[in-house]
N, C-alpha and C positions, 0 to 999 in steps of 0.2 A: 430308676430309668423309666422314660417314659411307657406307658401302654399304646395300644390301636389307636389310630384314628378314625371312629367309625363312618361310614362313606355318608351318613345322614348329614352329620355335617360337614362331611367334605361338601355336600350337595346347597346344604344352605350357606355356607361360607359363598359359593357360587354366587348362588342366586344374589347375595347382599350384594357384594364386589361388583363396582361399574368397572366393566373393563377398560373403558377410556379413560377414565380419572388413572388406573395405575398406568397405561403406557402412558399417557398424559405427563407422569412423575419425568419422563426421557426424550419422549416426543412432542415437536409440536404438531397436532391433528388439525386439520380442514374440514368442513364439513365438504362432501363428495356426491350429494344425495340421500334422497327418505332417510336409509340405514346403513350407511358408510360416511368414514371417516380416510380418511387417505393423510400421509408425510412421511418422510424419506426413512429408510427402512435403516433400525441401528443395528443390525447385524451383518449389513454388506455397505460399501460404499455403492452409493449413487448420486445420480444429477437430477435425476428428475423422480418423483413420488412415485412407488409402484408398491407401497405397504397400506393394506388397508384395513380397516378394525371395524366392523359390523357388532353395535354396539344391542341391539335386540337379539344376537343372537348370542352374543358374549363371548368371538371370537376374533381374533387376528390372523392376516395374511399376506405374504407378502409375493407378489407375482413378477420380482424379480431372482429372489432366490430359493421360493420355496419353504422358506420358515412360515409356520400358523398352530393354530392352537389354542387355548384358553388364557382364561389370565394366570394361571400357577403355572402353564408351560411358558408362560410371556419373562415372568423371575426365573424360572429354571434356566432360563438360555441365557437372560440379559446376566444375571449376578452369578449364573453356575451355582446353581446350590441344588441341592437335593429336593423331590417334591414335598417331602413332611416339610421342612423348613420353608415353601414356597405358601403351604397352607397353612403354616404358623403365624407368618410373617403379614399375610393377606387379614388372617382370623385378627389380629394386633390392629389393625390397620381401621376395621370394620366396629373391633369392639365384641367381636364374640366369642364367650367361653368354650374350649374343645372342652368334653367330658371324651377320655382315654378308656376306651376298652381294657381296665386291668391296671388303671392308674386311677389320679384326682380328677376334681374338677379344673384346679388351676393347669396355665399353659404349661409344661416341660420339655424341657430341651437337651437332648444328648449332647455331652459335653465334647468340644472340640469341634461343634458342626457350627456355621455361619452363624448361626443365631446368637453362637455364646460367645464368637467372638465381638459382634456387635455391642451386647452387652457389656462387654468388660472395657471395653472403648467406652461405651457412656458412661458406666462408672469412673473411670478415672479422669473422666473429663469431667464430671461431677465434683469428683476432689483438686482436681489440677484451681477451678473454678473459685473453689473455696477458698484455697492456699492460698487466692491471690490478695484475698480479704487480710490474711495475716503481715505483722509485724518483718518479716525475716522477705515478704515478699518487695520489700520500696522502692529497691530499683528499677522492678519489673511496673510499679507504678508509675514512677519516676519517668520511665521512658515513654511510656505512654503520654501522661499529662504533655510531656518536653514535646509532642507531636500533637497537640490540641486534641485529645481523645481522652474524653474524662469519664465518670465509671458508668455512665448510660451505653458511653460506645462500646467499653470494655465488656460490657453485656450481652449486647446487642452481638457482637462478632461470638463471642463466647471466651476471649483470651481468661488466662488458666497462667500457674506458675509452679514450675516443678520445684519442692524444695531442696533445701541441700543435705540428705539424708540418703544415704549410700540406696536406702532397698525400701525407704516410706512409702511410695506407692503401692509396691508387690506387697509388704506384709498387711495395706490396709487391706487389698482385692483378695488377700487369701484370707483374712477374718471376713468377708462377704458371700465366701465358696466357693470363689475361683481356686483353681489349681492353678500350680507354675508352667507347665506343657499349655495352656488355655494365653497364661500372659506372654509367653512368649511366642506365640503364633499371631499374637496379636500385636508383637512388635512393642508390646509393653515393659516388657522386661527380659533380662539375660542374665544367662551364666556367667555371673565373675570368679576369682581366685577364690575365693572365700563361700561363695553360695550366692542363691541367686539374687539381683540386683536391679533397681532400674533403669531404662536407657536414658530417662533426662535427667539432668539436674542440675537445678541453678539456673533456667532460663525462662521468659515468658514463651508463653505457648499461645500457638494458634487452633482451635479445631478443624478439621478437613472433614466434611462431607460427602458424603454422594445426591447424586438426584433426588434419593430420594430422603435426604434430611439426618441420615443416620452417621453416627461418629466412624470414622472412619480407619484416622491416621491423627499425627498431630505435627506442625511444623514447629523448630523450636530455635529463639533469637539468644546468642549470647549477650547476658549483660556485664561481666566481671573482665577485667582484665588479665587475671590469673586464670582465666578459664581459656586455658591454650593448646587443651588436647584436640577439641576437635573444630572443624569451623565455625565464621558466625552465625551460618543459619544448617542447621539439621534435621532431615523429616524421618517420619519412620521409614523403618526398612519393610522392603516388599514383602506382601503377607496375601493371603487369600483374599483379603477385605481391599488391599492397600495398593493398586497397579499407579505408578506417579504418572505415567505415560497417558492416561487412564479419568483421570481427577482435574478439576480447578477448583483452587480457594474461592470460595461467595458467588460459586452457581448456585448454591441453595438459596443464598438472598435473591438473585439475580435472573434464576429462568425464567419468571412470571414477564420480569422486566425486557427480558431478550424477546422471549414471544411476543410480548402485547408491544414493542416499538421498533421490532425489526432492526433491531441494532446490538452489537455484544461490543464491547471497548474489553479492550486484552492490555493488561500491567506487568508490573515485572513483583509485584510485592507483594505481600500483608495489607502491610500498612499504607499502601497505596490505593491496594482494595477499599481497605475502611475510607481514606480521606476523597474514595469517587463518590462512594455508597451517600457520604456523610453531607458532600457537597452539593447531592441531589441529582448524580449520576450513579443511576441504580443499575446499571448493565453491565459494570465491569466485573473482570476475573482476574486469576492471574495462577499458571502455572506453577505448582510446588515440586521446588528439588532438581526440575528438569526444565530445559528450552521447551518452549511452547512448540509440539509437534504436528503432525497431518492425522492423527488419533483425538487429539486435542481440538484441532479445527474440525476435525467430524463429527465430536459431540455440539458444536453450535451451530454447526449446518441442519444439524437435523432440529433445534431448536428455531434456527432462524426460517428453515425449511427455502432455501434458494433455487426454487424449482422454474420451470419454462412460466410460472403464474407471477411469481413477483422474487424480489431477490431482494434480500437486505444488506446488509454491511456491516463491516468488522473494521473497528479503527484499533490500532497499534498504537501506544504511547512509547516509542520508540527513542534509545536518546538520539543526539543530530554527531554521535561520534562513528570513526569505523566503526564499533559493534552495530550501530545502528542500522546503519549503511547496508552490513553484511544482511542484516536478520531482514532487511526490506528488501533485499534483491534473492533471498531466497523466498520470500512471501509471491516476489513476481513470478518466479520459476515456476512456482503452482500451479494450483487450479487455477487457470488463465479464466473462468465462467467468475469464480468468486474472486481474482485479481480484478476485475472490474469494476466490485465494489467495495473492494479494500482501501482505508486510507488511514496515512501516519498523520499523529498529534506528536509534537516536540514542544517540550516547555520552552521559554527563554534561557539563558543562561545554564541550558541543560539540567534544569531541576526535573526532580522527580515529583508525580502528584503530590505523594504527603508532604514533602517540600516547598512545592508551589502553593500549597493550602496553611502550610506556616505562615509562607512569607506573604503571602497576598489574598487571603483568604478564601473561599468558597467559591463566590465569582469566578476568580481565574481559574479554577479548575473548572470551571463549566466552559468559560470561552477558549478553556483548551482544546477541548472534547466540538468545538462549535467551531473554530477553526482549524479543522482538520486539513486534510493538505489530500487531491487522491494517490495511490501508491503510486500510479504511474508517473505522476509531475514529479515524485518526491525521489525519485532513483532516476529518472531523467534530469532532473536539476542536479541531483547530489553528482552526476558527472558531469555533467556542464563547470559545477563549481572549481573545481581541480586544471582547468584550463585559463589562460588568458583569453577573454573573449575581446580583447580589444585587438587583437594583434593579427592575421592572418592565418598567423601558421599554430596561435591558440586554438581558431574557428573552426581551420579542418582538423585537429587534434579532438577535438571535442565533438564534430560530426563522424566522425572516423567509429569513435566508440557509440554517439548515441544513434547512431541510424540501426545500427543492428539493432539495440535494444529495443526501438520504436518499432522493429520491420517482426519483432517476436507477438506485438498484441496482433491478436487473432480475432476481434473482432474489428471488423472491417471499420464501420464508421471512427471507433476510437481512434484507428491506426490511423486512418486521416489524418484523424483533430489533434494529435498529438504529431503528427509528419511536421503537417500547418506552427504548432506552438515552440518544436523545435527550432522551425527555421525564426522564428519572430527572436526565440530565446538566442538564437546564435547572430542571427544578423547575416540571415543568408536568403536568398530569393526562393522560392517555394522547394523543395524538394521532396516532392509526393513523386516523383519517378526511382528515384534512386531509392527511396524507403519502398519501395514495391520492389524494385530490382533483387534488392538483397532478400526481402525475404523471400523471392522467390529461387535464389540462391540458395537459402537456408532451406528450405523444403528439400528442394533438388538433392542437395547432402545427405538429408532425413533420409531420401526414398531408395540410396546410393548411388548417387553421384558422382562426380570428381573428386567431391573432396576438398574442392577449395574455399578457403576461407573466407566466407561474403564481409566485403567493406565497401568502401566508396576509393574513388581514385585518388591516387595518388596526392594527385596536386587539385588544387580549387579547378571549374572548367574552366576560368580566364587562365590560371595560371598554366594548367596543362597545354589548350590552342597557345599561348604565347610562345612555347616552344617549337610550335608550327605553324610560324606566319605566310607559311604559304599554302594555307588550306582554304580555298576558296569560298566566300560564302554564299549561301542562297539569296540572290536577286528579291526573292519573294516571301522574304521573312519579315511578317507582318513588326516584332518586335524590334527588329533590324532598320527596320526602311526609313526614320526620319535620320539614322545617321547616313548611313546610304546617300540619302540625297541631301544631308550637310556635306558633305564632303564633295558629291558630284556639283554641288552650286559655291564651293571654294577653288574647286578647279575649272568651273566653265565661268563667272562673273566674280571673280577674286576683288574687285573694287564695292561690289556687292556686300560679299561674305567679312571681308574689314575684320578690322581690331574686335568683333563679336567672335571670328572663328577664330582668330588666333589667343582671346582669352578661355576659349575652351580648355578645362580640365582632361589630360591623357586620357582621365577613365571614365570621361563623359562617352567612350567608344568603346566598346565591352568586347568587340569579336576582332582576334588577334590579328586578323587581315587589314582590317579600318585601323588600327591602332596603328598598321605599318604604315598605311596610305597617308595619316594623321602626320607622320613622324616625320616622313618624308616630304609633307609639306612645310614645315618647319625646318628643315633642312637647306627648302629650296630658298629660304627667306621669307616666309611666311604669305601672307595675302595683298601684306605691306608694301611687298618689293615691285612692285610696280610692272609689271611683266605680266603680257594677259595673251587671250588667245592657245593659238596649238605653241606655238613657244614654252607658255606657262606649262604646258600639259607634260612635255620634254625635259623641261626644265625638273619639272616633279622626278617624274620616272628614271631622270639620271641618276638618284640619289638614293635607288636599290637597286641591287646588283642581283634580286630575286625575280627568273621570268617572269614569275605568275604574277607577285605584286605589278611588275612594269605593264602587264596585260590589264591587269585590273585599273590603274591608271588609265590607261589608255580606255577603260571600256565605260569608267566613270565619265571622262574627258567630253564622251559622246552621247551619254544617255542623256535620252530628250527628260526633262521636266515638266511636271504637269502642271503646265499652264496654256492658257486658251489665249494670251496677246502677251507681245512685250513686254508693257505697262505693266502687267501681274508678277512681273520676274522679280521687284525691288521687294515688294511685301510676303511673294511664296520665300525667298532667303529669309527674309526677317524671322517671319514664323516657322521655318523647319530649324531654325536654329535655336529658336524660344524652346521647343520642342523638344530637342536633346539637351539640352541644358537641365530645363525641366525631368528628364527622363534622371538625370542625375543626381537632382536636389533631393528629386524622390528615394534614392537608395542611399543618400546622407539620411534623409527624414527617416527610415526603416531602421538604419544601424540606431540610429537617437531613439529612437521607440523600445528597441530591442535593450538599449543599454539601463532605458529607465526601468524596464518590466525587470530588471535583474538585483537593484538596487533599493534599499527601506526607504519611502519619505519621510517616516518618522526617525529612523534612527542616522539616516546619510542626509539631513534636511538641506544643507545647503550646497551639497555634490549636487542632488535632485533639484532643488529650484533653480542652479545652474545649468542643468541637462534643458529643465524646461523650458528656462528663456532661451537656448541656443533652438530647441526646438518651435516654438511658437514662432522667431524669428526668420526660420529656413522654412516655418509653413505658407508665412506672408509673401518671402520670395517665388516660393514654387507657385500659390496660386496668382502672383503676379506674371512670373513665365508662362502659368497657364493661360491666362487672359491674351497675354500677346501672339499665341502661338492662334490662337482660335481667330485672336482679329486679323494676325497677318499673312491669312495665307490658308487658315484651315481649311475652306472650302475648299482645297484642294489635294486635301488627303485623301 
């Protein structure tokens, strides 16, 4: 057993130890000034930096929750371990021999404390390593090569192969000095019916790391078909060393690369990991054993350090199925500061990296990770898709659910630009009121409320006014007024307004009042029938039996036009009619815009050069309406 550690070298252990290189192993540091260092503190969640390391004095502090200290209290807190083992583990690190008050020169370690189970982790990843070299190991080759990972990579990651020998691991680590109470806290080995035994066997193995490089756990893939007691992928079980909650596979390759590019890509694999790393995406991870949790995201926040200075981003290789769906609409539910800069990669054909790097090499896994998509498009679209967006009652089925989820971003400008892209994606005219309404709905519930469930109406707003055409509109509604005075120059100069207004489209008139006036002139015989004056005007108004519409008849019948002589009367009809027509071509052209942005050019090619000539075609029209509207008559808007 070991002896003292005498405080001389507790002292000079110190003085070697740069304190920012070891928090450096967890954190990413800023310089903050002369002698500070500052980045988010891994003992408590935060948003903004308040841990700060004062490296001439060789201490840390954090002024949000009050943790500081040295660098052996900095390992006592982050990994729990005992101070001897903090100055063991520091002294390893630096290269300096403890001489033990009443022991050796060399290090020693009380058995069953952190240290020794560390070791017994790299011992059998040392031999896992080896075995892979062997004959009885093929398959475990075999699966590798069959994923283009030949024995540089199998190195490089550290893959290992457990043999098929009930307890060959345990009896090599007990000829090394390990005890079996040591292997089995280390998740290395158990009690079977017969004596003790080890937990893998027959499978390649993965090593798992921590920050700071040390073996940890081990993830392990079935290759045998006969091997059907347990699933295909199994990690260790929780141990002192081992939290899965806690860990990612290839942040040991990977933190330098998170810190220095501001960016972490999160996988679902192994061998996913290897085929980012391999393809020249050095940022990825991938959760072992467990869903990628808010534990999980906290260890790369504080690497990516996303503070009020810069914020970087975390892309998801997510597949494009429900699971996918689900795990991106709980990524939005989060941190809405780091939903911001979150975004899904979806291969084609729902391949997975190592997959994608099979089939199409290297490349595409980079223009995977390059055409990322951001979260918010990619859970906004993914419910748009599940609707018909060609049909009406698809458009409000699909606004119904996506407005709330637009009215939850919380930052302001986003919530805009994404109001804005929803309406483009549905083929709806702006709706930044109704995406403020609800979330202001949604607060109100938050704060205790009513209670009631923020949506949008019922019906479209044409569809809901249609239901009440007798709600009178505003005289003075700018967006109103060329139908307004189509209609009042069809009932006051009907020889005028001609086969131009009666080829009018119904829903060239958007407010359910005009739509009546419209209907009822078509009723009366159109512009056609030859009947002009207050006649025409009577004639109209007989044919609703609604006051208000027959008032409003009556109120068009009379409103002056704005024109300054006669002569101006034949060209001001021409152009307010160019005008609304125009006003209509224009929300054909937006649905045609709306339908292209929804559909592949490359993989829908001739749906899309379809949409385009239909679109190109309705552009030449409108800016032909535009032209006429401006020459006959605009001076008078």
């Amino acid at each position: 057993m070991a002896g003292r550690i005498p405080d001389r070298d507790i002292a000079a252990i110190r003085e070697r130890v740069r304190i920012e290189d070891v928090v450096g192993e967890y954190v990413t540091l800023k310089r903050a000034g002369a002698d500070s260092m500052k980045g988010l503190c891994p003992f408590h969640d935060e948003k903004s930096p308040s841990f700060h390391v004062r490296p001439n004095h060789g201490v840390f502090h954090c002024f949000g929750c009050g943790e500081g200290g040295d660098a052996f209290a900095f390992l006592q807190k982050l990994e729990h371990i005992g101070f001897v083992e903090a100055v063991e583990q520091l002294a390893d690190k630096v290269g300096y021999k403890i001489t033990y008050e009443g022991g050796g020169t060399s290090v020693q370690r009380d058995r069953g404390t952190r240290a020794r189970l560390v070791a017994a982790n790299a011992a059998a990843h040392e031999f896992y390593m080896a075995q892979l070299g062997e004959h009885q190991a093929e398959a475990a080759r075999k699966y590798l090569t069959d994923r283009n990972f030949d024995h540089n990579a199998a190195r490089q990651f550290g893959c290992g192969y457990a043999p098929s020998g009930w307890d060959t691991l345990t009896k090599h680590l007990l000829r090394k000095g390990f005890d079996f109470k040591e292997l089995e806290a280390a998740g290395l080995s158990k009690q079977g019916q017969r004596g003790p035994m080890d937990r893998f066997h027959r499978r390649l193995l993965w090593p798992i790391r921590n920050l700071g490089g040390e073996v940890i756990g081990f993830g392990a893939r079935r290759l045998y078909d006969d091997d059907t007691m347990t699933a295909k992928y199994i990690n260790t079980s929780e141990t002192l060393l081992y939290k899965k909650s806690q860990v990612l596979f290839g942040l040991d390759h990977a933190k330098r690369e998170i810190a220095k590019g501001h960016q972490a890509v999160v996988v679902e694999g192994y061998t996913d990991v290897m085929a980012m790393h391999l393809s020249g995406v050095k940022t990825a991870v991938a959760s072992c054993g467990t869903a990628f949790g808010d534990e999980h995201l906290a260890i790369l926040r504080r690497l990516l350090m996303d503070d009020n200075f810069w914020r970087g981003e975390i892309i998801y290789t997510f597949d494009g199925d429900a699971a996918g769906q689900a795990a991106a609409l709980k990524a939005f539910s989060g941190d809405q500061k780091l939903a911001g800069q979150t975004y899904i990669a979806v291969a084609p054909d729902g391949l997975d990296p190592c997959e994608l790097r099979q089939r199409n090499g290297d490349g595409a896994v980079r223009d995977l990770v390059a055409r990322r998509v951001p979260l918010y498009e990619f859970v906004i679209r993914g419910l748009l898709a599940e609707h018909n967006l060609d049909s009406p009652e698809g458009q409000v089925e699909a606004l119904r659910r996506g407005v709330p989820v637009v009215a939850q971003i919380k930052d302001f400008a986003l919530r805009k630009a994404y109001a804005t892209k929803l309406a483009g994606w549905v083929g709806w005219d702006d709706i930044q009121q109704v995406v403020r309404r609800v979330g202001d709905e949604a607060r109100k519930g938050a704060r205790g409320g009513n209670g009631a469930k923020p949506g949008i109406p019922e019906r479209a707003p044409r569809q809901e006014a249609a239901a009440q055409p007798a709600t009178r509109p505003n005289p003075n509604d700018p967006t109103l007024l060329p139908q307004r005075q189509t209609l009042a120059a069809a009932l006051q100069y009907p020889a005028y307004a001609g086969p131009a207004f009666d080829s009018l489209e119904p829903e060239a008139f958007t407010h359910p009042a005009y739509v009546a006036v419209r209907a009822a002139i078509v009723e009366a015989g159109g512009t056609a029938s030859g009947v002009n004056g207050a006649e025409w005007a009577a004639l109209v108004a007989d044919n609703t039996d609604d006051l208000t519409m027959r008032a409003l008849v009556s109120e068009l019948a009379a409103e002056p036009l704005p024109v300054k002589t006669a002569d101006d009367i034949p060209r001001f009809v021409t152009g307010v009619l160019a005008r609304t027509q125009e006003s209509w071509v224009g929300r054909q052209v937006a649905e045609l815009k709306s339908k292209l942005q929804r559909i592949s050019s490359t993989e829908q090619s001739e749906a899309y050069m379809a949409l385009f000539g239909d679109l190109v075609a309705l552009e030449q029209y409108r800016k032909s309406l535009l032209t006429q509207a401006m020459g006959n008559g605009g001076e008078f808007a």
